[in-house]
Structure formats: C-alpha cells, structure tokens
C-alpha positions in Angstrom: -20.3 -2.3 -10.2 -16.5 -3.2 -9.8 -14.5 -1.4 -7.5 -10.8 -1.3 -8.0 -9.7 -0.3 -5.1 -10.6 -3.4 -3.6 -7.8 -4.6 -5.5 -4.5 -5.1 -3.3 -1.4 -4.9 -5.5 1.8 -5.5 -4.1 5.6 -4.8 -5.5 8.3 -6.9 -5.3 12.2 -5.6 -5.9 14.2 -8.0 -8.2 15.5 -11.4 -5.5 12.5 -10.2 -3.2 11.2 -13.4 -1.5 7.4 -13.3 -2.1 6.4 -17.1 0.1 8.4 -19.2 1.3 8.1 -23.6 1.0 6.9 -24.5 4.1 4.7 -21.6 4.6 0.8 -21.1 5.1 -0.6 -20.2 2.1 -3.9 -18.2 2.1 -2.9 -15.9 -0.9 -2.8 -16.7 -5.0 -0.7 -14.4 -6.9 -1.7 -12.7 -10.6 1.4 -11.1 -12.1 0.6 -7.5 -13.6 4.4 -6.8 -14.2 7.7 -8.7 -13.9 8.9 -12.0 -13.6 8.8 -14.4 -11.0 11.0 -17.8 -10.0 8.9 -21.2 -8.9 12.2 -22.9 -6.6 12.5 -25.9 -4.5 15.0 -26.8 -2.3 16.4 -30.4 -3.1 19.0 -31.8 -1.8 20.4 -28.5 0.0 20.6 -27.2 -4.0 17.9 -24.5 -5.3 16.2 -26.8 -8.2 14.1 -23.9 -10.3 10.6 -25.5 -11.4 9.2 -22.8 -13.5 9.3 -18.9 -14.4 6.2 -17.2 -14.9 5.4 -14.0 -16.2 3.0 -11.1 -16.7 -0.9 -12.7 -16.5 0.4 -16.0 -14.8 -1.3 -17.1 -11.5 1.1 -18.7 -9.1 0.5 -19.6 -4.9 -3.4 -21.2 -6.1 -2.8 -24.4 -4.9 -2.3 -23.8 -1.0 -5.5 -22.0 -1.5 -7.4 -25.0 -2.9 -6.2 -27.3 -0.4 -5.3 -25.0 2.8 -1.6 -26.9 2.9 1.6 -24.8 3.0 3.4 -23.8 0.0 5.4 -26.5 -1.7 7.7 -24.3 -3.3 9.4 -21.0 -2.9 8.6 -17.8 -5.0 10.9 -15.5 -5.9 11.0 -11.8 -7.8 12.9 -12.0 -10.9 12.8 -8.8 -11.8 11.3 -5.8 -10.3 7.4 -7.6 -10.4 4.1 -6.2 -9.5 1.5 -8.6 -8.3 -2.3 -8.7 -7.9 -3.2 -10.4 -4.4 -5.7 -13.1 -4.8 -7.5 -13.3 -1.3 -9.1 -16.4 0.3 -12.3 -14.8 0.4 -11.7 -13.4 -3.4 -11.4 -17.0 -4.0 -13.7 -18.8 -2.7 -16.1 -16.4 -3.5 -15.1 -17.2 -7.6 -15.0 -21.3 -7.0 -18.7 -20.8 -4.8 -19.9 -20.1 -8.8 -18.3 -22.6 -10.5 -20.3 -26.3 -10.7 -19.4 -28.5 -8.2 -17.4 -30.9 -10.5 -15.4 -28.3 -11.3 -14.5 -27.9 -7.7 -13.7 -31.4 -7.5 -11.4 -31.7 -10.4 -9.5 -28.7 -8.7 -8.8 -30.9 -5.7 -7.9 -33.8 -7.5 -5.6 -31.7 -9.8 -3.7 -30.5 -6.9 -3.7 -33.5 -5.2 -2.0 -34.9 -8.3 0.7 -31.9 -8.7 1.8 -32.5 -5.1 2.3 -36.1 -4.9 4.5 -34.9 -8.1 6.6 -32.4 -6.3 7.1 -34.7 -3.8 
C-alpha cells in the first residue's frame, strides 16, 4: 500500500532559489504547481536554458551521476515541488533492466559535455 505521507513536498515563493550550479545534488524535483527557471551563469550574464512546468522533473541528473548541479533552479512563480529522494531513486532505477541504467549514464554524460 502507498503511503503519502512519505511524500516530502516543498514550496517555493516566486525568485526562491531552489539549487544552486555548483552544488551537491542528492535531490530530483517533480513540479505539482508553478513554474520553474533552468539558468546558467556564462560569462558573468544569467543565460536561461529552459522553463518547466507542472509534471516536469528537473535536478535528475546530479542524481544519476552523484556530480554537482550544472545549472541553477529558480521559482518562477509561487511553485510547489515533490522531493525526489536518493533512496526514492535508486530504489525506482534498482527495477528498471540494467541497459536501461546504462543508457541513463550515457545520456547524462552526453547532456553535460553539452552544457559545458
């Protein structure tokens, strides 16, 4: 049986700063409500990569490759988030066939070099 209240939800007020680039990542983020702002610092300048919105996951690749965040996240508008855990996680990928797992890896791999 699922419990909900395992469930950690978190709120954000519109310009809240959810991660920062540069810092650990050992959450993933489902938005319930809001919008949220994918930024990048280049240059000195604030370079926006993407806005995502309500049933977008964001912050899931420091969890597949345990390396800090590569960009910063940012509230929108007033935005309620579902915290995806480390445990919560791994627990999901533990199920999925070990190929899958590997394309994940390579995928991020990919996306960072990108970003970089």
């Amino acid at each position: 049986m699922h419990n909900d209240n395992l469930i950690e939800r978190k709120t954000y007020p519109e310009g809240a700063s959810i991660f920062r680039e540069g810092d650990p990542g050992a959450t993933a983020y489902i938005i319930q409500e809001g919008v949220v702002g994918i930024h990048k610092s280049i240059d000195g300048k604030e370079k926006i990569l993407a806005t995502v919105s309500k049933g977008a996951i964001f912050g899931e690749m420091a969890l597949i490759d345990k390396k800090p965040r590569t960009a910063s996240a940012r509230a929108l508008e007033p935005t309620t988030v579902i915290v995806v855990s480390e445990a919560m996680f791994n627990e999901k990928i533990k199920k999925a066939d070990p190929f899958i797992r590997g394309l994940l890896g390579i995928l991020v791999d990919t996306v960072r070099n990108q970003n970089s």
